[in-house]
N, CA and C atoms as a LAMMPS dump frame, in Angstrom:
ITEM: TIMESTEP
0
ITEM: NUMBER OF ATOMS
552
ITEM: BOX BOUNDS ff ff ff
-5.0000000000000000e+02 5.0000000000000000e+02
-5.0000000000000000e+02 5.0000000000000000e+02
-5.0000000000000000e+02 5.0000000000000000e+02
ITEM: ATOMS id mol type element x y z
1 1 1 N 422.977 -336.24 388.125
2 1 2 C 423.222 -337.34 389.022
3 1 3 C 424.716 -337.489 389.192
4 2 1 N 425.302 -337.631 390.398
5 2 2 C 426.474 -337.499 390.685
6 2 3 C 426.607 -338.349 391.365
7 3 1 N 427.58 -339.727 390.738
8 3 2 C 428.191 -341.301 391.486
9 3 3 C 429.299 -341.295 392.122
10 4 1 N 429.954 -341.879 392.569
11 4 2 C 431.462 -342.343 393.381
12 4 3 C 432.393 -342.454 392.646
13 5 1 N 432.682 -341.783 391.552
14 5 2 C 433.486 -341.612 390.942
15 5 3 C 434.686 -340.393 391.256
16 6 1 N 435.711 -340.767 390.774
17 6 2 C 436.82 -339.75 391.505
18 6 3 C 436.539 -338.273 390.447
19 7 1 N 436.041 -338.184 389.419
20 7 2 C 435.732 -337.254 388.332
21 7 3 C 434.502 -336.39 389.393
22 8 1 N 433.769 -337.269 390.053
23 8 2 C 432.926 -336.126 390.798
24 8 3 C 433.297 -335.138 391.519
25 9 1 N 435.072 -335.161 392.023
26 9 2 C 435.36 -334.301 392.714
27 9 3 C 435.781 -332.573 391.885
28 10 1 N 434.931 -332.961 390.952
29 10 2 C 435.526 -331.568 389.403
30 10 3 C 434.389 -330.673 389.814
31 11 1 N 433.041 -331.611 390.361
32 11 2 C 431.853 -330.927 389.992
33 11 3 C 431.162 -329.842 390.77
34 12 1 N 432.032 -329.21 391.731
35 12 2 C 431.462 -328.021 392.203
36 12 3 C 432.184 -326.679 391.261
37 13 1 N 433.227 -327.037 390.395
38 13 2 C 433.281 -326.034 389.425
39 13 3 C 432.384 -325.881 388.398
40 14 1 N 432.51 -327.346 387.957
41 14 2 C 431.377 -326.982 386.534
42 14 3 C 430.202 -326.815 386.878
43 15 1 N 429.384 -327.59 387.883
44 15 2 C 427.92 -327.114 388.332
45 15 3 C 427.831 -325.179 388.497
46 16 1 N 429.252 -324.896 388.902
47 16 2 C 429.051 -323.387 389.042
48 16 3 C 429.131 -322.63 387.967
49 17 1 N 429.792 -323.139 386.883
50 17 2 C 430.103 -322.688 385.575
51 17 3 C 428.767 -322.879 384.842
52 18 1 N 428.261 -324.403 385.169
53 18 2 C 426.934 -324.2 384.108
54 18 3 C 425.604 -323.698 384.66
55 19 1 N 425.536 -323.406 385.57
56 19 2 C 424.643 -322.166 386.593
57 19 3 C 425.13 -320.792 385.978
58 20 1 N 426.145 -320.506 385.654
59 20 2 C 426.406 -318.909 385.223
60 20 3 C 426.117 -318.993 383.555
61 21 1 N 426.496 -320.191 383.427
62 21 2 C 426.696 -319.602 381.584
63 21 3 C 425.355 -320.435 381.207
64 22 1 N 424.774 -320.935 381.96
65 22 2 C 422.873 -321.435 381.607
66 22 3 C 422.11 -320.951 382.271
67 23 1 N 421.866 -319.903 382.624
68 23 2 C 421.196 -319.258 384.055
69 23 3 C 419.839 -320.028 383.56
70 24 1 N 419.185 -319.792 382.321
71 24 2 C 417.562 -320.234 381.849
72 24 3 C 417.219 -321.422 382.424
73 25 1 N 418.435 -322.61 382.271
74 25 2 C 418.424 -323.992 383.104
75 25 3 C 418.305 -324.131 384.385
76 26 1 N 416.973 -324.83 384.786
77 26 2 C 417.062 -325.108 386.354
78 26 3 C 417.594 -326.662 386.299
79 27 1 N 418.559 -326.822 387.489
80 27 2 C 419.07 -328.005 387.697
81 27 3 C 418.135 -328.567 389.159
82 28 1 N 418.571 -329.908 388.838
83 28 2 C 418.143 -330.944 390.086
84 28 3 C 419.803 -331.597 390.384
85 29 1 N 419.829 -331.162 391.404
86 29 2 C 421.579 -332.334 391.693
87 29 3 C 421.076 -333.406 392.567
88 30 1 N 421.191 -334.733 392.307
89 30 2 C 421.355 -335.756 393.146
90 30 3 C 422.685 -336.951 393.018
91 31 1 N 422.982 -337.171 394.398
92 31 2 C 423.666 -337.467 394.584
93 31 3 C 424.111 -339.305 395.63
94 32 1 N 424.414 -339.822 394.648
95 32 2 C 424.699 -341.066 395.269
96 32 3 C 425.809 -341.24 396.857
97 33 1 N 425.1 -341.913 397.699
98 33 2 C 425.913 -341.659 399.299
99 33 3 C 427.829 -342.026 398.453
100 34 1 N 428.012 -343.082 397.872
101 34 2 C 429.69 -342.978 397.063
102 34 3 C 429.795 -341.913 396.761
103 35 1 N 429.455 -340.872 396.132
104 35 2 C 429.658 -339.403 395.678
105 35 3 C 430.467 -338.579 397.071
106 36 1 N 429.9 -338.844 398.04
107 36 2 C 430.596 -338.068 399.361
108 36 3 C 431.86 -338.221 399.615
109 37 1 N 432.492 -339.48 398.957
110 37 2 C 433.863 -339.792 399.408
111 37 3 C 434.881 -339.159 398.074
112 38 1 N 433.834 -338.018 396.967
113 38 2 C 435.396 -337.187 396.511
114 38 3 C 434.333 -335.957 396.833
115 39 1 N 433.506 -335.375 397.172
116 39 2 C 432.817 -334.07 397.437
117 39 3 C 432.186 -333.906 398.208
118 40 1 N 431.495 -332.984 399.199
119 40 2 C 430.903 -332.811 399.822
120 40 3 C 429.762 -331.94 399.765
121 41 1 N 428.518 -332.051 400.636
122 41 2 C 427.563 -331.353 400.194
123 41 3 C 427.142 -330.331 400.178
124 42 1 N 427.984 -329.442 401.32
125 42 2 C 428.362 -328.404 401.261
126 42 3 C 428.682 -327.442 399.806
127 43 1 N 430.301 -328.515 399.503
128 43 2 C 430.729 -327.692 397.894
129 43 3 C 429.652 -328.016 397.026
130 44 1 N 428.139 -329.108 396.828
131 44 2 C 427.435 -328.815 395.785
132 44 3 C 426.863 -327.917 395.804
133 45 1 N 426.358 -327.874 396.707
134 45 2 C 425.1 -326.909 397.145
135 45 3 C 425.857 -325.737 397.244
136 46 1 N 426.714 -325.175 397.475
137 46 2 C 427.345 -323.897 397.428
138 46 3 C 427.408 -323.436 395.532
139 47 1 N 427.546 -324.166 395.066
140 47 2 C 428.274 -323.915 393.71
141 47 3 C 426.8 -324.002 392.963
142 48 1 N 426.265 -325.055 393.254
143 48 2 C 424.715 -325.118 392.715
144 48 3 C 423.49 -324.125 393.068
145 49 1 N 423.8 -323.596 394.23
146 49 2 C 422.667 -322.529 394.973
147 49 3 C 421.385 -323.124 395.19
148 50 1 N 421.599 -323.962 395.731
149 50 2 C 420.538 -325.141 395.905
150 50 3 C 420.687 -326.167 396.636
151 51 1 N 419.207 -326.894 396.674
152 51 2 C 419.347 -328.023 397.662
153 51 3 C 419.781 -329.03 396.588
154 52 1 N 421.109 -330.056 397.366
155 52 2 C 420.522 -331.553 396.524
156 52 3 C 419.746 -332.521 397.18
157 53 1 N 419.566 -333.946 396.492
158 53 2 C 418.667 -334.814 396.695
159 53 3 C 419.583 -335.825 397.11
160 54 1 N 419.547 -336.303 398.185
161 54 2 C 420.086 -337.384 398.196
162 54 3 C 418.837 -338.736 397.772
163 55 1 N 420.044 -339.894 397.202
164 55 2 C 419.712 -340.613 396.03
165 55 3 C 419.349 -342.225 396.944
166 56 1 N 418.022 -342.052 397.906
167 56 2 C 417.888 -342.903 398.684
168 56 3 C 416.545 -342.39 398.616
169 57 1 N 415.295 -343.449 399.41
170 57 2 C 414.677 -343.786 399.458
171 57 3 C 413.573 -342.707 400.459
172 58 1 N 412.777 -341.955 400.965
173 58 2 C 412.449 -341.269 401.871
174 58 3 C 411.004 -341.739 402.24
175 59 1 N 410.372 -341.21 403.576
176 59 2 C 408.595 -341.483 403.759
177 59 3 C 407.874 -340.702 403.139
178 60 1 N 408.591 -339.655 402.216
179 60 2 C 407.608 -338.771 401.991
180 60 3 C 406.248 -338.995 400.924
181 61 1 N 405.538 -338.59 401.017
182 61 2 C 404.509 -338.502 400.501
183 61 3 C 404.57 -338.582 398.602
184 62 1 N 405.354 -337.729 398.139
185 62 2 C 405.501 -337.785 396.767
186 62 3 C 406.766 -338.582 396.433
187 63 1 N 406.572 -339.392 395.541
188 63 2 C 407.734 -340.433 395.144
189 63 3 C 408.166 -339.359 394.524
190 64 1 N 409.531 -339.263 394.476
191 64 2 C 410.732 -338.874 394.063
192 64 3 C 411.126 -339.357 392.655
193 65 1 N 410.751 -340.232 392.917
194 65 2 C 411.134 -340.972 391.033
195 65 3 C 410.075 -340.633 390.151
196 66 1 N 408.832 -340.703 390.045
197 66 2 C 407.899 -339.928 389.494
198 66 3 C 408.193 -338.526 389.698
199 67 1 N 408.244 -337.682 390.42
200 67 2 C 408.439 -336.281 390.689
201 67 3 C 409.892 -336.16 389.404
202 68 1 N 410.831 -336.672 389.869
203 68 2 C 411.964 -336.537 388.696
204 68 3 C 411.631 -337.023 387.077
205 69 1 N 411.202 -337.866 386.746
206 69 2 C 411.033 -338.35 385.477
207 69 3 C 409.968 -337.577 384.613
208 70 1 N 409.035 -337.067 385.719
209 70 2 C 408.114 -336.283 385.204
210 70 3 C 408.769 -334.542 384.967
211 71 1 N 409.165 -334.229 385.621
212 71 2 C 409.855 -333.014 385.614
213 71 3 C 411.11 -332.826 384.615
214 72 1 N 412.089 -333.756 384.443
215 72 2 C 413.121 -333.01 383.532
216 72 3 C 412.73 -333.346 382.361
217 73 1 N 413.554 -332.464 381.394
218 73 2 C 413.797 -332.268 380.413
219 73 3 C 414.773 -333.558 379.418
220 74 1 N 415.961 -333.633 380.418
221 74 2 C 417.156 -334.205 380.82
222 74 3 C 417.54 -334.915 381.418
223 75 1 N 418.15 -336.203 381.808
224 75 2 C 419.037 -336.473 382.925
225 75 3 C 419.931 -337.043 382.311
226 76 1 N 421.136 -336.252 383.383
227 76 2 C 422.336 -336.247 382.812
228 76 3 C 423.229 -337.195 384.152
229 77 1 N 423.816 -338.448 383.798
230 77 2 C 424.544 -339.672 384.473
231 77 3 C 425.807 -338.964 384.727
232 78 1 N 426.901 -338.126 385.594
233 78 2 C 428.027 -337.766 385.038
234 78 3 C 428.591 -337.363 386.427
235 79 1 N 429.507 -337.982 386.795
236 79 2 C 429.95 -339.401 385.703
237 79 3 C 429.292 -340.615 386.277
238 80 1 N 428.996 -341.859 385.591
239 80 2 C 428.385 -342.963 385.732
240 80 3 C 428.965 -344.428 386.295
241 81 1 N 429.287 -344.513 387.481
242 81 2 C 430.373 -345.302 387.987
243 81 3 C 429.748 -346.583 387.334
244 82 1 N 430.917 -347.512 386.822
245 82 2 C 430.643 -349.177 386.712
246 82 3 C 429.466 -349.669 387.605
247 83 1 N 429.501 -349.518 388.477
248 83 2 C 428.118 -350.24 389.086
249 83 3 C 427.112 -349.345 389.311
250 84 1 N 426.742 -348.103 388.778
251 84 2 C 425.812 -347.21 388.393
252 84 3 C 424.853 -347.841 387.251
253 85 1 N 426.143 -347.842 386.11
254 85 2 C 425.946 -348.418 384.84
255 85 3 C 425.471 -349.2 384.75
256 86 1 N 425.922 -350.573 385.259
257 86 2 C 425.374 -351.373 385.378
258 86 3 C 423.919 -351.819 385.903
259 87 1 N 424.093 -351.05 386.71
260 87 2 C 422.431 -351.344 387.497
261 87 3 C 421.206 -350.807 386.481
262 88 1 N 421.922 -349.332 386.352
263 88 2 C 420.688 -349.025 385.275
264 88 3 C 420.479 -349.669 383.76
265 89 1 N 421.842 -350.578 383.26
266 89 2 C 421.419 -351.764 381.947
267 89 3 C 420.687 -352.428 382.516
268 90 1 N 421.1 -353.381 383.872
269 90 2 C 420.136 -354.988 383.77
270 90 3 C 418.828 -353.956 384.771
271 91 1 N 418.464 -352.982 384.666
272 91 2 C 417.096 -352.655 385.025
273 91 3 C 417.028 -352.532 386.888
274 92 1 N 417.609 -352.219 387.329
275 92 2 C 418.097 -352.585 388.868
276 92 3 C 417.489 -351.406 389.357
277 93 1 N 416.596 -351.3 390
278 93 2 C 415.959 -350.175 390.128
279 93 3 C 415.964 -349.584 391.911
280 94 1 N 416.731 -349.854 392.778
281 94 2 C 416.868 -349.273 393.916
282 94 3 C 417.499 -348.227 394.352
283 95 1 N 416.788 -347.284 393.641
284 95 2 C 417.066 -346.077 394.273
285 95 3 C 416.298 -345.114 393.35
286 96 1 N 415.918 -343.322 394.01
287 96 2 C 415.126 -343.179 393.146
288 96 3 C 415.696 -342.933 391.268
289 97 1 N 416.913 -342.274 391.28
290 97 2 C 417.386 -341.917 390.181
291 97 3 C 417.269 -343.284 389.437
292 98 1 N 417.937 -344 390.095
293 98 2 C 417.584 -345.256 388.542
294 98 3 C 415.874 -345.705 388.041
295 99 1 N 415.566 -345.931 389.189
296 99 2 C 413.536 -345.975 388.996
297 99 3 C 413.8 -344.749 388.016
298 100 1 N 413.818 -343.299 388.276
299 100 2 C 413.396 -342.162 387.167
300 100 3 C 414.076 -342.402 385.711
301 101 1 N 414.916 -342.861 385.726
302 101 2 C 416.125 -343.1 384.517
303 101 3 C 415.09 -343.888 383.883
304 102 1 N 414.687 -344.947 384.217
305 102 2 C 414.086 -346.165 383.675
306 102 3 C 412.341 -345.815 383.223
307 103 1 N 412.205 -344.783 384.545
308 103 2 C 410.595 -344.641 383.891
309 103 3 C 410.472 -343.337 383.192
310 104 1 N 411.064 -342.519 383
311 104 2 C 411.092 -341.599 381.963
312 104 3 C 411.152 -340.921 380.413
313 105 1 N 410.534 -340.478 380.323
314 105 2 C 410.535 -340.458 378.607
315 105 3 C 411.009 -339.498 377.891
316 106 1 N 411.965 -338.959 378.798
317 106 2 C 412.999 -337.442 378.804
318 106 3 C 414.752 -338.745 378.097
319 107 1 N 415.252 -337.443 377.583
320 107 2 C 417.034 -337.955 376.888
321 107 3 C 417.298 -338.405 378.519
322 108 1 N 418.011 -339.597 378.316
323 108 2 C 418.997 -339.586 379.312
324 108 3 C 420.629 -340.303 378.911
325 109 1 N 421.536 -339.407 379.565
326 109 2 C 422.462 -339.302 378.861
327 109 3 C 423.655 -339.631 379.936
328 110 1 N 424.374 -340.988 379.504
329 110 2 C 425.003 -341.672 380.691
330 110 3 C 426.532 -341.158 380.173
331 111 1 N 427.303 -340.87 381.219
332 111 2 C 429.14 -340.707 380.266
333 111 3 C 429.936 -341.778 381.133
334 112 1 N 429.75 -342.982 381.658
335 112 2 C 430.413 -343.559 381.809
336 112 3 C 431.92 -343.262 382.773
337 113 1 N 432.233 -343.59 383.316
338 113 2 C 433.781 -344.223 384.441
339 113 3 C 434.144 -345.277 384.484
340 114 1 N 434.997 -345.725 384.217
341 114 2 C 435.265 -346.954 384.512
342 114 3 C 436.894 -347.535 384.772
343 115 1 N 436.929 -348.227 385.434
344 115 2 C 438.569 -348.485 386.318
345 115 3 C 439.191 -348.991 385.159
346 116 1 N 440.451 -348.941 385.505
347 116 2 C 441.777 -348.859 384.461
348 116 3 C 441.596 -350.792 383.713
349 117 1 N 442.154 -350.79 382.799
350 117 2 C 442.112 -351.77 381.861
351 117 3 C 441.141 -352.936 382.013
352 118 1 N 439.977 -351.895 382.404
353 118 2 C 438.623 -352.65 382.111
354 118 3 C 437.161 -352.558 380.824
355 119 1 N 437.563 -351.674 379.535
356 119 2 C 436.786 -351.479 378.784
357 119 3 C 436.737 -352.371 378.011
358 120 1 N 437.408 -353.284 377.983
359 120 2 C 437.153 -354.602 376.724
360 120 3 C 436.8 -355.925 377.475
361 121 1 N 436.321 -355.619 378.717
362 121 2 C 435.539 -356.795 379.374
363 121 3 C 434.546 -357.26 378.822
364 122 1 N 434.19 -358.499 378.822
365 122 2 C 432.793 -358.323 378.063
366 122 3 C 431.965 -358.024 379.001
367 123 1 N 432.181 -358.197 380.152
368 123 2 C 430.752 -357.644 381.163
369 123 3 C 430.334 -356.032 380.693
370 124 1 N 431.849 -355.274 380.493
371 124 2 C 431.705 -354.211 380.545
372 124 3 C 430.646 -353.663 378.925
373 125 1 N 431.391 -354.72 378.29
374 125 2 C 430.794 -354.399 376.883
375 125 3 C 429.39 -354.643 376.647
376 126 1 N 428.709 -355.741 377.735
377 126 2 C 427.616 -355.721 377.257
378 126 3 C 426.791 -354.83 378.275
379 127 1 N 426.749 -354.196 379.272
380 127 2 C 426.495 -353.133 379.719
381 127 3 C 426.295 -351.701 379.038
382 128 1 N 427.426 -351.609 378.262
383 128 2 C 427.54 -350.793 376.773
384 128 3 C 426.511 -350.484 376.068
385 129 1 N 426.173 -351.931 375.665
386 129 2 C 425.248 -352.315 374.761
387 129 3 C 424.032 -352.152 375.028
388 130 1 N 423.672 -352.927 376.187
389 130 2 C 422.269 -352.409 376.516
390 130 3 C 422.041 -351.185 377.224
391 131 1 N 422.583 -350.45 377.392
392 131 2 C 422.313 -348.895 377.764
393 131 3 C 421.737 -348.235 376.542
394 132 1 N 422.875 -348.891 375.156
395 132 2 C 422.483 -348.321 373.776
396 132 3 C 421.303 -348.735 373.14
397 133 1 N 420.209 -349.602 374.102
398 133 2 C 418.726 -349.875 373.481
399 133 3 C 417.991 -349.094 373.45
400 134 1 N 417.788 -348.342 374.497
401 134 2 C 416.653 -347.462 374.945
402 134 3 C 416.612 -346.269 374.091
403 135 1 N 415.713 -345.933 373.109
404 135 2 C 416.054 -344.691 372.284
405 135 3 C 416.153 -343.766 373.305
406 136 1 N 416.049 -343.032 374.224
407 136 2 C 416.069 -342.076 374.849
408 136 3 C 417.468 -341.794 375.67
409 137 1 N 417.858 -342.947 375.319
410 137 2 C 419.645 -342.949 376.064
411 137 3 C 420.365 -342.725 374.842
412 138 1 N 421.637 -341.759 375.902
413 138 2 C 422.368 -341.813 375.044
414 138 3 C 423.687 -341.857 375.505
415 139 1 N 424.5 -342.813 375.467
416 139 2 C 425.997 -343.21 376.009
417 139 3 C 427.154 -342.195 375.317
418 140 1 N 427.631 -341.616 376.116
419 140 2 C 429.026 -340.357 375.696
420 140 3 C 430.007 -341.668 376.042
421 141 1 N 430.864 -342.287 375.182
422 141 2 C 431.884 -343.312 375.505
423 141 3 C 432.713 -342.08 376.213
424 142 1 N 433.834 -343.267 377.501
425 142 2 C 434.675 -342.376 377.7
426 142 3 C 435.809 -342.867 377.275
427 143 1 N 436.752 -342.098 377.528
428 143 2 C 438.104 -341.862 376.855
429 143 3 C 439.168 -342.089 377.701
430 144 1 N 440.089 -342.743 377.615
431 144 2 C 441.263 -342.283 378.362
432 144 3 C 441.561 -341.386 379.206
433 145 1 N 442.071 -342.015 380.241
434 145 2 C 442.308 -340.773 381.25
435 145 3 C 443.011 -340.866 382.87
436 146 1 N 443.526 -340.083 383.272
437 146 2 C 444.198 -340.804 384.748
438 146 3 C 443.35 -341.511 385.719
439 147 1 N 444.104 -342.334 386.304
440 147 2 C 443.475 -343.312 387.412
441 147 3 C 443.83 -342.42 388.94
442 148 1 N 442.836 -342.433 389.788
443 148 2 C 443.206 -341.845 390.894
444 148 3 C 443.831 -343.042 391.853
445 149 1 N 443.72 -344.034 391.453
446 149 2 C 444.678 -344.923 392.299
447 149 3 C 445.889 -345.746 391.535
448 150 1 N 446.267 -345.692 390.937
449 150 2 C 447.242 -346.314 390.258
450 150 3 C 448.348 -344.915 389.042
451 151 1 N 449.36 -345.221 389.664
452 151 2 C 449.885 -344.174 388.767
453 151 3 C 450.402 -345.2 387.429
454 152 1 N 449.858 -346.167 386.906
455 152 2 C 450.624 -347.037 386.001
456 152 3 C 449.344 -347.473 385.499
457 153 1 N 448.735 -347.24 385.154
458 153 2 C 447.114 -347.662 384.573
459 153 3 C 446.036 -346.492 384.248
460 154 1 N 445.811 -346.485 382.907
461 154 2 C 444.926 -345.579 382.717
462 154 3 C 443.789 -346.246 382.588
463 155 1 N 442.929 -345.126 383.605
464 155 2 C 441.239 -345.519 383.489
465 155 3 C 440.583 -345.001 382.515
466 156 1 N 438.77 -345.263 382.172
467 156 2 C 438.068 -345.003 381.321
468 156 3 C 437.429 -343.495 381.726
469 157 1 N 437.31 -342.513 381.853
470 157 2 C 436.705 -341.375 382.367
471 157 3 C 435.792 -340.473 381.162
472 158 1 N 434.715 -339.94 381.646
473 158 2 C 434.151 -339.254 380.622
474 158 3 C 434.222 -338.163 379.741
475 159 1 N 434.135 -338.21 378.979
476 159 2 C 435.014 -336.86 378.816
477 159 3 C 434.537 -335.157 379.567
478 160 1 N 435.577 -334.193 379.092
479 160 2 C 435.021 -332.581 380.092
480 160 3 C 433.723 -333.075 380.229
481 161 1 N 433.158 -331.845 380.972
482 161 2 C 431.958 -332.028 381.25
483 161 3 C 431.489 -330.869 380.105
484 162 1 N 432.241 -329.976 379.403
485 162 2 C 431.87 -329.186 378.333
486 162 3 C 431.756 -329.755 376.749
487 163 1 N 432.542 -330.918 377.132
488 163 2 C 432.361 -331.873 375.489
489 163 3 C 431.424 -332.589 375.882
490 164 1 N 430.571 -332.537 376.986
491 164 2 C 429.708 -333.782 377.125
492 164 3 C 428.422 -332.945 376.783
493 165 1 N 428.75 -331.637 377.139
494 165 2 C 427.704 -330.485 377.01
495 165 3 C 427.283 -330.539 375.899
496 166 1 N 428.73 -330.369 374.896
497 166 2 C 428.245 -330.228 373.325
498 166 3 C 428.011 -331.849 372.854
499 167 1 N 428.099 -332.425 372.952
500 167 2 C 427.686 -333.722 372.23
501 167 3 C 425.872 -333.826 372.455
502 168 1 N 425.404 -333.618 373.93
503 168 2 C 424.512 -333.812 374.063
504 168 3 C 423.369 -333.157 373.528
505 169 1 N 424.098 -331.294 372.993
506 169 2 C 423.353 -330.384 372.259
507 169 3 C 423.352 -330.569 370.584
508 170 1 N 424.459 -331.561 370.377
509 170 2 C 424.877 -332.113 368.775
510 170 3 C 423.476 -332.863 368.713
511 171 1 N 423.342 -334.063 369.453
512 171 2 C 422.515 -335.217 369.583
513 171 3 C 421.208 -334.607 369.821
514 172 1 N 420.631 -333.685 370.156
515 172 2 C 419.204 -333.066 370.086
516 172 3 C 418.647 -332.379 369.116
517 173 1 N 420.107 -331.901 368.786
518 173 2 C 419.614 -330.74 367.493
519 173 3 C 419.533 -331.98 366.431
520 174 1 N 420.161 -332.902 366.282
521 174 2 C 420.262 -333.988 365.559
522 174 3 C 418.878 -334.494 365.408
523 175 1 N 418.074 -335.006 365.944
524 175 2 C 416.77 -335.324 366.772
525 175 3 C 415.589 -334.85 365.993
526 176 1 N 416.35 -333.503 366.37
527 176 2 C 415.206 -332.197 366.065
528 176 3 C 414.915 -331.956 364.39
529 177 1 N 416.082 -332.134 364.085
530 177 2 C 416.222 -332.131 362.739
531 177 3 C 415.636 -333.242 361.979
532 178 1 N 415.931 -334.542 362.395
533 178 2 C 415.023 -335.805 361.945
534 178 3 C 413.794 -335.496 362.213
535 179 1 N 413.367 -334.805 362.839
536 179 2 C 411.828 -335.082 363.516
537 179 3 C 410.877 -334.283 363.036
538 180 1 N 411.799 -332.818 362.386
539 180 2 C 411.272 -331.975 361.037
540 180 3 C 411.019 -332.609 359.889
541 181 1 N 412.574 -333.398 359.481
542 181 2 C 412.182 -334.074 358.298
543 181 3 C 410.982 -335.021 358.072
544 182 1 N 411.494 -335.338 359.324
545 182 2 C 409.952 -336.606 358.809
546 182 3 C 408.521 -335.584 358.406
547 183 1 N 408.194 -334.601 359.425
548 183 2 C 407.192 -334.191 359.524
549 183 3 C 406.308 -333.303 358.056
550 184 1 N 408.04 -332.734 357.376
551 184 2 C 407.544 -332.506 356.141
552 184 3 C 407.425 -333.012 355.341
């Protein structure tokens, strides 16, 4: 899932990078209409070799949000604009990706964006928080990092998209490992 975040404009490299070095992985790209104003759909779909989804509502016959929640493995938030985030804590369900986020019983794994000297908000914090209820979520905090509009303010950004890779493969194998133990 790809938001209006200025970090989305990275993602026709790495979508192409993790298409070559995961070939076994099939991806789904969808994309929030804010996403268009740092990429275009052209560069996903070129780099992805594929169609994306745009992240709106359609007549078609098969809901989209069932079709997604039922199908991955995964969904991966990245990056997760402030009012992404938000919508999917207080349960805000208009559109299909957040409906699938919410009705799914697959990891989903949010990395957060967020504008410059806004992480100790409490709005922001409790957004935080309730993302961190759902066992199946899992929040990559982000880190420090440049602001695309302010050269005097650092924003919250997620981290690479290759440390987000490995955290998320830390956190399964992690999982996996509890889920042995118990079993023996």
């Amino acid at each position: 899932m790809l938001t209006g975040s200025a970090v989305t404009q990275v993602m026709p490299y790495w979508i192409e990078w993790a298409r070559k070095t995961m070939p076994q992985v099939e991806f789904r790209i969808i994309m929030r209409e804010s996403a268009y104003r740092f990429v275009t759909r052209h560069g996903i779909e070129s780099s992805s070799r594929s169609r994306i989804q745009n992240d709106t509502w359609t007549d078609e016959i098969i809901a989209e949000h069932i079709d997604l929640a039922e199908w991955a493995d995964l969904i991966l938030i990245y990056p997760a604009t402030l009012d992404y985030a938000s919508r999917l804590a207080h349960g805000i369900t208009d559109s299909p990706s957040l409906l699938a986020a919410v009705a799914t019983e697959a990891q989903v794994c949010i990395a957060p964006s967020f504008p410059p000297r806004s992480i100790k908000h409490p709005a922001i914090q409790e957004v935080l928080r309730k993302l961190r209820q759902p066992s199946n979520y899992l929040v990559i905090d982000p880190v420090p990092g440049p602001s695309e509009s302010s050269d005097t303010a650092l924003a919250w950004v997620p981290p690479n998209f290759v440390s987000v890779l490995r955290t998320i493969e830390e956190h399964r194998a992690a999982r996996l490992d509890s889920a042995y133990e118990r079993a023996a």
